[in-house]
C-alpha positions as CSV (number, residue, x, y, z in Angstrom):
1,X,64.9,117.1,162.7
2,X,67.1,118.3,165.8
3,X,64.6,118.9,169.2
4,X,66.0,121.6,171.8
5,X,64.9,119.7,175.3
6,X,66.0,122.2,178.5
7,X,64.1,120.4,181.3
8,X,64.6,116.8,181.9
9,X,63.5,114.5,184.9
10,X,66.6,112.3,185.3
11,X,66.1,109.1,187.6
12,X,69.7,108.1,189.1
13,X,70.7,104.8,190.3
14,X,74.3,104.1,192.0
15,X,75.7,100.7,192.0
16,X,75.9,99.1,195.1
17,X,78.5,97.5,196.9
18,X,80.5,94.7,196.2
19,X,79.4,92.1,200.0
20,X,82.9,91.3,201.4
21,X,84.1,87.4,201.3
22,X,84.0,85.1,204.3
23,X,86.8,82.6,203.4
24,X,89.6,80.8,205.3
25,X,92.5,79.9,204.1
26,X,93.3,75.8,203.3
27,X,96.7,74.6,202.6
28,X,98.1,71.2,202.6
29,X,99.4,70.9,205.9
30,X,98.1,74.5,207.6
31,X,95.1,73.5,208.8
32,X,95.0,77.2,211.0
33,X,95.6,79.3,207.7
34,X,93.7,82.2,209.2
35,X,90.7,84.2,207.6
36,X,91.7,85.5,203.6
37,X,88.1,87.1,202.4
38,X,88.9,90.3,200.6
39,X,87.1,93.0,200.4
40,X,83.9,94.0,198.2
41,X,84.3,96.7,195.7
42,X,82.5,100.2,196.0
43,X,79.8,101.0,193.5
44,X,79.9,103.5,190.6
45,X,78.2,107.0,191.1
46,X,75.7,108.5,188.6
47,X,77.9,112.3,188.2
48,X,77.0,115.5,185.9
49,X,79.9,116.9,184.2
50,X,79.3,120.2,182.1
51,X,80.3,119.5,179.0
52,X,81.2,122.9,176.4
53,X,80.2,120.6,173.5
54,X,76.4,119.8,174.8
55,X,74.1,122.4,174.0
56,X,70.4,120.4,174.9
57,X,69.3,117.7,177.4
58,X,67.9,116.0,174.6
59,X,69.6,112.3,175.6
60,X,68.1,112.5,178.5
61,X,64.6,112.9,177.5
62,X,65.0,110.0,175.5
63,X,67.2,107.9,178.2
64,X,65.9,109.2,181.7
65,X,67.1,106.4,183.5
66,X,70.8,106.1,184.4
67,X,72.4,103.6,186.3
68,X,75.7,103.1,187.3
69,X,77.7,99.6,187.4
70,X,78.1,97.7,190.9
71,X,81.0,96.7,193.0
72,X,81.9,93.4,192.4
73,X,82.2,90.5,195.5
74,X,85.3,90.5,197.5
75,X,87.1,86.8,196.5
76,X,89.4,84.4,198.9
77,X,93.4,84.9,199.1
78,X,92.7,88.7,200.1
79,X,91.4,89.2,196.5
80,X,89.4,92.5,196.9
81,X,86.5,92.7,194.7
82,X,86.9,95.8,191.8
83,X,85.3,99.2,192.3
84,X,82.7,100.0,189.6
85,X,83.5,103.0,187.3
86,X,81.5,106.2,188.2
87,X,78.5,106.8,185.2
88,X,79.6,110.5,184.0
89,X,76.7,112.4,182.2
90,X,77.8,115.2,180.2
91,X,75.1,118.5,180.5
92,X,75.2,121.7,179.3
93,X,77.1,124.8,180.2
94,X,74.0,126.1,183.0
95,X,72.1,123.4,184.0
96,X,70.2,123.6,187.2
97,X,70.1,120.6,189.3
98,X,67.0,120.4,191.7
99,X,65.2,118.4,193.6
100,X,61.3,116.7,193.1
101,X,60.4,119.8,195.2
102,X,61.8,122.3,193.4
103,X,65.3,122.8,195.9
104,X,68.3,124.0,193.9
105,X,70.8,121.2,194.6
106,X,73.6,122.6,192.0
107,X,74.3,124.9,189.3
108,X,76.8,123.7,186.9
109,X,78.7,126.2,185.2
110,X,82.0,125.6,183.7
111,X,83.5,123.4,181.7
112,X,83.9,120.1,183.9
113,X,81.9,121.3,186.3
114,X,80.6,118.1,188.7
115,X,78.2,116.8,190.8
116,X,77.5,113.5,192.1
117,X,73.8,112.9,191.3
118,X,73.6,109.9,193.0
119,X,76.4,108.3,195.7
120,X,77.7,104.6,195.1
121,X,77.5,102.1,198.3
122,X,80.8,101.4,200.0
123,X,81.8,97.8,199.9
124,X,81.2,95.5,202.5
125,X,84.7,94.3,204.8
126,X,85.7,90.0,204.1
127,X,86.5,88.5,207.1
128,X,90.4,89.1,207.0
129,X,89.9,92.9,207.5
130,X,87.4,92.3,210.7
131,X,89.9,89.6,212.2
132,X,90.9,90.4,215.6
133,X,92.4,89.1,218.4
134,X,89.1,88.0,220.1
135,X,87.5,87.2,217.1
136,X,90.6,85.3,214.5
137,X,88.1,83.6,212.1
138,X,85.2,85.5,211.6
139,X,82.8,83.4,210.0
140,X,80.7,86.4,208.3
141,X,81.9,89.1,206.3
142,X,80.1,92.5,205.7
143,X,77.3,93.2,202.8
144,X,77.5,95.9,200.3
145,X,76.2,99.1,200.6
146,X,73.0,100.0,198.2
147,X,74.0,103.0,196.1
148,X,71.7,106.0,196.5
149,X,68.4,106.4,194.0
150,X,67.3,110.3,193.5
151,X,65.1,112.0,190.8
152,X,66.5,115.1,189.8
153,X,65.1,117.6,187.5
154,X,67.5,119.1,185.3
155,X,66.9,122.8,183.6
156,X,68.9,124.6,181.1
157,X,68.9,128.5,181.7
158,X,71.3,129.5,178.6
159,X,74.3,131.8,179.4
160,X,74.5,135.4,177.7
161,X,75.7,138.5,178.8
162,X,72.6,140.1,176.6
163,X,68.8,138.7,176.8
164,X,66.6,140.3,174.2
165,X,62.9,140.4,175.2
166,X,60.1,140.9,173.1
167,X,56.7,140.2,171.6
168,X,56.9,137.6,168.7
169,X,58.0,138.6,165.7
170,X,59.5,141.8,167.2
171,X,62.5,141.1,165.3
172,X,64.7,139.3,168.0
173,X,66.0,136.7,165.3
174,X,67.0,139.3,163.0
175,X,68.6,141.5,165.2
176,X,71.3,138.7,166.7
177,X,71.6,138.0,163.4
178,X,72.7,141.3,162.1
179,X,75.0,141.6,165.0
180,X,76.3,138.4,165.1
181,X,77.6,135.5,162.8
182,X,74.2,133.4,164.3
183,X,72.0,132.3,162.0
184,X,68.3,131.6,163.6
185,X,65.6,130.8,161.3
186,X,63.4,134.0,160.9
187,X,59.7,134.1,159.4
188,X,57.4,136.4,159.0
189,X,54.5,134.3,162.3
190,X,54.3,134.5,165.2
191,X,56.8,131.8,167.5
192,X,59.2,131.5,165.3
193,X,62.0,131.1,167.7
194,X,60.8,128.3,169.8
195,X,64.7,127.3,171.1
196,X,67.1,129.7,172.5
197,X,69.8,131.4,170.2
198,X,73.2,132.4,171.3
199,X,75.4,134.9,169.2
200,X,78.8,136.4,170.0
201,X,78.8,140.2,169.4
202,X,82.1,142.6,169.1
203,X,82.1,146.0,169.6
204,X,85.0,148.3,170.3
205,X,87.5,145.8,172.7
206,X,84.0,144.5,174.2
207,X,83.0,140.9,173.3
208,X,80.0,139.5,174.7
209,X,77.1,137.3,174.2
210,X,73.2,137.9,173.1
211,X,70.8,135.6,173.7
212,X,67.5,135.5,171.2
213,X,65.2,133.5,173.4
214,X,61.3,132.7,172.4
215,X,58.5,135.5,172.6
216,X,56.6,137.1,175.6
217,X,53.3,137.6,175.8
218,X,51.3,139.1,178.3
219,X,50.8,135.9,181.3
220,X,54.3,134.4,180.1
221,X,54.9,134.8,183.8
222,X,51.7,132.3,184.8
223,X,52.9,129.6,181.9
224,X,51.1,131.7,178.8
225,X,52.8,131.1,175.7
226,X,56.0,129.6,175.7
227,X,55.8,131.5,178.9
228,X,58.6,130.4,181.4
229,X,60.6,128.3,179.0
230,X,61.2,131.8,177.5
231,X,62.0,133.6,181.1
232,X,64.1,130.5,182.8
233,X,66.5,131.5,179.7
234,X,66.9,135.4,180.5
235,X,67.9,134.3,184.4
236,X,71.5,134.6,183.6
237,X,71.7,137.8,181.5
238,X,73.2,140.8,182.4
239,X,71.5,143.3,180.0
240,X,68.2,142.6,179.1
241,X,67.3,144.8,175.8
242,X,63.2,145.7,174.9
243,X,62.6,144.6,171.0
244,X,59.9,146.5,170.3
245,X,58.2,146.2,166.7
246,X,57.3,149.7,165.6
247,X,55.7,148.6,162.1
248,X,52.8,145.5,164.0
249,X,49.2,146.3,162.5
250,X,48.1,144.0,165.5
251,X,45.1,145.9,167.1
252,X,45.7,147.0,170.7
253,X,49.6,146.9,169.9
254,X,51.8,150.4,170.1
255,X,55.4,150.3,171.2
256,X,54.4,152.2,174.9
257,X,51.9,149.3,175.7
258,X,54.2,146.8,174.4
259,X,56.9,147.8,176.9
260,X,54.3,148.2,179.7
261,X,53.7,144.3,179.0
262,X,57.3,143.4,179.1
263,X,58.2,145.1,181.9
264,X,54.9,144.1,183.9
265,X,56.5,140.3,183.3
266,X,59.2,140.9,184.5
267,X,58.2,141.7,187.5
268,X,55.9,139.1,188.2
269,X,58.3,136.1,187.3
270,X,60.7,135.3,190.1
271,X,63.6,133.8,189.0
272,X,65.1,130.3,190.9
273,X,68.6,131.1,190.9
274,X,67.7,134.9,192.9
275,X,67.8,138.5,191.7
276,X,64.7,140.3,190.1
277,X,64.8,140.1,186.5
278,X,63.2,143.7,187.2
279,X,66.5,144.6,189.1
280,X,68.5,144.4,185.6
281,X,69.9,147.4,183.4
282,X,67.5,147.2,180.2
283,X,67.9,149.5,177.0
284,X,64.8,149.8,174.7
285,X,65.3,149.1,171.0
286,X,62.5,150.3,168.4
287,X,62.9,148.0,165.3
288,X,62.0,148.0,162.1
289,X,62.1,151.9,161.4
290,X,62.8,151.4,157.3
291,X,59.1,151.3,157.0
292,X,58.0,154.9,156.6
293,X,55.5,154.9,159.1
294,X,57.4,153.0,161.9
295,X,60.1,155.5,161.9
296,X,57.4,158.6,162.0
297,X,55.8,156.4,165.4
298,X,59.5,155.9,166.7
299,X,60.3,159.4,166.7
300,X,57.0,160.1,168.0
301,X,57.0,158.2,171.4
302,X,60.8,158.0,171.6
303,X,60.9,160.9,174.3
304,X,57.7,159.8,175.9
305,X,59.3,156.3,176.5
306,X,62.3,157.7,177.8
307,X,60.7,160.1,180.2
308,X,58.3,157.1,181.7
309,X,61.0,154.3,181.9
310,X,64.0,156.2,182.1
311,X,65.7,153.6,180.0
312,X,68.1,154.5,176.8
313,X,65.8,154.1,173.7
314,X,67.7,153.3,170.4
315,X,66.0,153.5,166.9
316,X,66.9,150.7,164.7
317,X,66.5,148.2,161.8
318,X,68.0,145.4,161.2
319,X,67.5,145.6,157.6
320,X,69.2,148.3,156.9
321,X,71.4,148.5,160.0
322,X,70.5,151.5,160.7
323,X,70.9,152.2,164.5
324,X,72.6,148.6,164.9
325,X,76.0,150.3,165.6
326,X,74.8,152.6,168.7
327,X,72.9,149.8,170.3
328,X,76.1,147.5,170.2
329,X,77.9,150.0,171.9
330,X,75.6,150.9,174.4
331,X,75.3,147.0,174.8
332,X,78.8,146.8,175.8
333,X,78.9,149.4,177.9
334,X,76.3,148.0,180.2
335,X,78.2,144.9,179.9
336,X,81.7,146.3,180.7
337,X,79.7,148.0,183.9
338,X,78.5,144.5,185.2
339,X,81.4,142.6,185.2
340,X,83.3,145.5,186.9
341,X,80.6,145.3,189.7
342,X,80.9,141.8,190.2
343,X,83.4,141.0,193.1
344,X,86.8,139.4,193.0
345,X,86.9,135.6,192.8
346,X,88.7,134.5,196.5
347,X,90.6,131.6,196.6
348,X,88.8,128.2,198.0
349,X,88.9,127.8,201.5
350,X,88.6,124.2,202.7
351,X,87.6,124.6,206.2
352,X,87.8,121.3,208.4
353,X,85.0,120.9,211.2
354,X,85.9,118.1,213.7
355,X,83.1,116.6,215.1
356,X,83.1,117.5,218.6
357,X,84.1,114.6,221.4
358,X,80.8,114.8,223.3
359,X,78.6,114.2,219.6
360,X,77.7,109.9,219.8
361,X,76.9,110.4,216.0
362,X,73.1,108.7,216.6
363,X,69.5,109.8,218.4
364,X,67.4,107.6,220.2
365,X,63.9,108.9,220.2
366,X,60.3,107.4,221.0
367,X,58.3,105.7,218.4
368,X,55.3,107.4,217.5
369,X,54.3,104.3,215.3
370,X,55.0,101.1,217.6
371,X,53.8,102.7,221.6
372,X,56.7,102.0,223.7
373,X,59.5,101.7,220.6
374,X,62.4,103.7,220.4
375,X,63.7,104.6,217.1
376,X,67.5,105.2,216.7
377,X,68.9,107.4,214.0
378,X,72.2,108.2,213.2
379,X,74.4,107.6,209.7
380,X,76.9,105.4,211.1
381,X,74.0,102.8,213.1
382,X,72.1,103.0,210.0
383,X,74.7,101.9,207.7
384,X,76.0,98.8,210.2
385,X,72.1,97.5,210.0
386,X,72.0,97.7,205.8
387,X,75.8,95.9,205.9
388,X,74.6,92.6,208.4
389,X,73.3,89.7,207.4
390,X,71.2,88.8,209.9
391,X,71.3,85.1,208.6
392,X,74.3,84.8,210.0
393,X,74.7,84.6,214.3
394,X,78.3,86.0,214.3
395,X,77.6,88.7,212.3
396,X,74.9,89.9,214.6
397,X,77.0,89.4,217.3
398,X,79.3,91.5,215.5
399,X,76.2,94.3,215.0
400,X,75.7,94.4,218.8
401,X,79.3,94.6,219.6
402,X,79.8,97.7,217.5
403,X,76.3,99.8,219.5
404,X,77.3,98.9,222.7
405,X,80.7,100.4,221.8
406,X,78.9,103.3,220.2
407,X,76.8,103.7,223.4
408,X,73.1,102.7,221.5
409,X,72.7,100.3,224.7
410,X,73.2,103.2,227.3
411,X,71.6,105.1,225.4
412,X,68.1,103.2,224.9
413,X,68.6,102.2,229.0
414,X,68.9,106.0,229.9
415,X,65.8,106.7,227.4
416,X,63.6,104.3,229.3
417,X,64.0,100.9,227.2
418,X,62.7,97.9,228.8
419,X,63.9,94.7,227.6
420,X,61.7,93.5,225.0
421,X,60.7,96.5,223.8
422,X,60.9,97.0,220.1
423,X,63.4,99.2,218.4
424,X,63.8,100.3,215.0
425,X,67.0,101.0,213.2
426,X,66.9,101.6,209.4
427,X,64.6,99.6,208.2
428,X,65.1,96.4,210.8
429,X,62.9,96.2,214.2
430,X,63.9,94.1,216.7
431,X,62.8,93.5,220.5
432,X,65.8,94.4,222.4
433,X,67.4,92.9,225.1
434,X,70.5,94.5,226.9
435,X,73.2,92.7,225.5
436,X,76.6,91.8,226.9
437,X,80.1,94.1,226.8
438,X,81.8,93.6,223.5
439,X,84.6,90.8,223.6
440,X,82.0,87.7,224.5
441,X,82.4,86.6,221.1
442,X,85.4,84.8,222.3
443,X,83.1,82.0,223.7
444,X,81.6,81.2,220.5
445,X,81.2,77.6,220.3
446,X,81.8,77.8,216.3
447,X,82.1,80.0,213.1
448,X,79.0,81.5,212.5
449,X,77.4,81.8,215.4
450,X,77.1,84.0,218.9
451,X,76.3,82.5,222.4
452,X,74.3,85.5,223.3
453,X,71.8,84.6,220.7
454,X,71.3,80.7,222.0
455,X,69.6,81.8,225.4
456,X,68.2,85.3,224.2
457,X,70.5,87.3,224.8
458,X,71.6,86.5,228.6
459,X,74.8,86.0,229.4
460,X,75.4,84.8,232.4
461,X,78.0,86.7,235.3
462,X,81.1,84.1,234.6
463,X,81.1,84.5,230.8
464,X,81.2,88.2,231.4
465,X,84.0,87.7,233.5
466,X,85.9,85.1,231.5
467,X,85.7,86.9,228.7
468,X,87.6,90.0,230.4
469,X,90.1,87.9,231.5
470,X,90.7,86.5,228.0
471,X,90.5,89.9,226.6
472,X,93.5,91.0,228.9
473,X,95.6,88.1,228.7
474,X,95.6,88.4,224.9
475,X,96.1,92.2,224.9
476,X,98.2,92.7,221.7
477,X,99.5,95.8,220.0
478,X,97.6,93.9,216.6
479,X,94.2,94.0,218.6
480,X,94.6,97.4,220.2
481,X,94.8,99.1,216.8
482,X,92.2,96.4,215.6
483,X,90.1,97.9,218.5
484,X,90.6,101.5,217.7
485,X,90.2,101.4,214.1
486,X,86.8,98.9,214.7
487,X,85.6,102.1,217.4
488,X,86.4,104.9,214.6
489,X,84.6,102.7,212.0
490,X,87.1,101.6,209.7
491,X,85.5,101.1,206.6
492,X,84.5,104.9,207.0
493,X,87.0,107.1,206.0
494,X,86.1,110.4,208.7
């Protein structure tokens, strides 16, 4: 038996990046070949696509997990590892996308709608893109990025032009299915209708869309009932039309207290997406007037509910169809009035924002954890500490060539650093020492390693100077754009 599911919790996983390749290239008789590592490939991304064909979020009640493939390893010869294909998950035509604390992220409507759940980590650099004039053979090569986790709850609030709202077995079911070609199962109990049921009605040149959603009861708006699976499906509509069941023998029941009920819920719920459901055009149909005595109470508080609600009341019964033809029409009209209200589409405006010359991209604040730390924040300083491996000398070197360029250093000196102090980037704490200017690395004494590391970090006041010497004896067009591209973060593409 088919199960209607229209809230999910979906756990996402990204692939992670492909680590870039530290290789050198060796050829009989070239013993200089020059660095060759390629880079690593970029991980897949978990996306939503809105798919016409997918009515329920049934697949991902059963499969809440999704992860997406990773990037594989960057290979010698300036083989680039292969970028992983993004993990598209098809969703229904208006799901709601939010967050563990209930923040609307998205809300996917349209067919191929998207939105990337979950991001996949960049690739890490090999050593032939991070070659440079003072550093030819880098002995390291960047990691891969970890792709982004997130839990996401996903909620279906069907589409209709037309919500019908009513006690249970008001006669919801066989109303859309007097109007329509629908077909939803009708009985004679109460909760019947348990999933939502779309029909397509015509009348005159109109064609729009009524939505037979679950019954109300009194406290559907605190969870009673079926309670807010019924009203997360009536967000969307338009026109929301009272079914009120003239012939109940219930106790307590008339159609005038029936309609209080409705109403009073639908000003208590507060829709997620915005706009009072109290705030929408509603008509008021009195069903099942072929019984004798429900078409003597009909006529009977007709005016009355007119006068109190000053909504359009229409007599009907879907078994003889008596009434069904008036109520269309006034359906439509409301309809037609709606979409004529609803303003012009504009064109998409991409609008650029540069980031302005003065913004260093990172904050350097006081630790409230570690007393006298310094945390530093900032995407790009972040992302540098979760691509080193801090196994590897060089490759630290590396990481301390690219803050002092970014200006962490100054900054943690004009903060009050001391040297020594610890500092936290990421997830990594270090004690820092005020390091050297970037272009030491041309003293290494070998692949894989960094002279600023072998005496903690001092550097003495001729290595500083031999090393800017060096740098401007070597000064090549190659190493200034090497320079400029390693300053504006090369593997990031802003």
């Amino acid at each position: 038996m088919s199960r209607f599911v229209d809230r999910v919790v979906l756990h996402a996983t990204a692939g992670a990046g492909g680590n870039g390749c530290a290789s050198v290239h060796r050829e009989k008789f070239k013993p200089l070949g020059g660095p060759d590592g390629g880079n690593g490939g970029r991980g897949g991304s978990v996306v939503l696509v809105v798919d016409p064909d997918v009515h329920t979020l049934l697949d991902f009640h059963h499969r809440p997990h999704a992860t997406a493939r990773n990037g594989t390893q960057g290979q010698g010869g300036f083989r680039a590892g292969a970028n992983a294909e993004d993990l598209e998950l098809c969703v229904p035509d208006g799901t709601v996308v939010m967050s563990a604390d209930g923040e609307v992220l998205a809300d996917l409507v349209g067919a191929a709608t998207r939105f990337v759940a979950a991001e996949g980590g960049r690739g890490g650099l090999g050593n032939a893109a991070l070659a440079s004039a003072a550093r030819k053979a880098p002995g390291f090569a960047l990691l891969g990025e970890p792709g982004e986790s997130a839990d996401l709850v996903l909620e279906l609030r069907s589409i209709a032009d037309v919500g019908l709202v009513g006690f249970p077995s008001a006669g919801k079911s066989s109303l859309v299915a007097a109007l329509s070609a629908a077909r939803p199962k009708i009985a004679d109990y109460p909760f019947t209708t348990l999933v939502p049921q779309l029909g397509v009605v015509s009348a005159g040149e109109e064609v729009f869309t009524v939505a037979d959603v679950p019954g109300l009861i009194p406290g559907a708006s605190e969870g009673r009932g079926l309670g807010l699976d019924f009203l997360r499906h009536v967000e969307r509509c338009s026109v929301l039309v009272h079914v009120v069941d003239c012939a109940t023998y219930e106790p307590g029941r008339d159609p005038v207290s029936d309609v209080e009920a409705l109403e009073a819920e639908l000003a208590r719920y507060t829709p997620a997406l915005g706009g009072a459901l109290a705030d929408r055009p509603r008509l008021i149909a009195l069903n099942k007037i072929d019984v004798p005595d429900a078409r003597e109470l009909a006529e009977l508080v007709e005016p009355e509910l007119a006068e109190r609600f000053g909504r359009p009341v229409y007599p009907i019964s879907t078994a003889s169809r008596e009434g069904l033809r008036e109520l269309s029409f006034a359906m439509a009209r409301e309809v037609r009035a709606h979409r004529a209200a609803q303003p012009v589409a504009e064109p998409t405006r991409v609008v650029l924002r540069p980031t302005p010359v003065d913004d260093a991209g990172f904050t350097v604040e006081a630790d409230p954890e570690l007393p006298g730390g310094f945390v530093v924040r900032g995407r790009r300083p972040e992302r540098w500490i979760r691509q080193t491996a801090f196994d590897n000398d060089e490759a630290v070197g590396y990481l301390a060539d690219r803050l002092a360029r970014l200006g962490v250093e100054e900054a943690l000196a004009e903060a009050g650093a001391q040297p020594g102090c610890p500092v936290t980037i990421g997830d990594v704490t270090f004690d820092w020492e005020p390091s050297t200017p970037a272009g030491v690395a041309v003293l290494m004494s070998g692949r894989g390693t960094d002279r600023r590391l072998e005496r903690d970090g001092r550097v003495t006041a001729a290595e500083r100077k031999a090393a800017r010497a060096q740098r401007r004896r070597h000064r090549t067009d190659a190493e200034l754009f090497a320079d400029v591209a390693d300053r504006d973060d090369p593997e990031d593409p802003e």
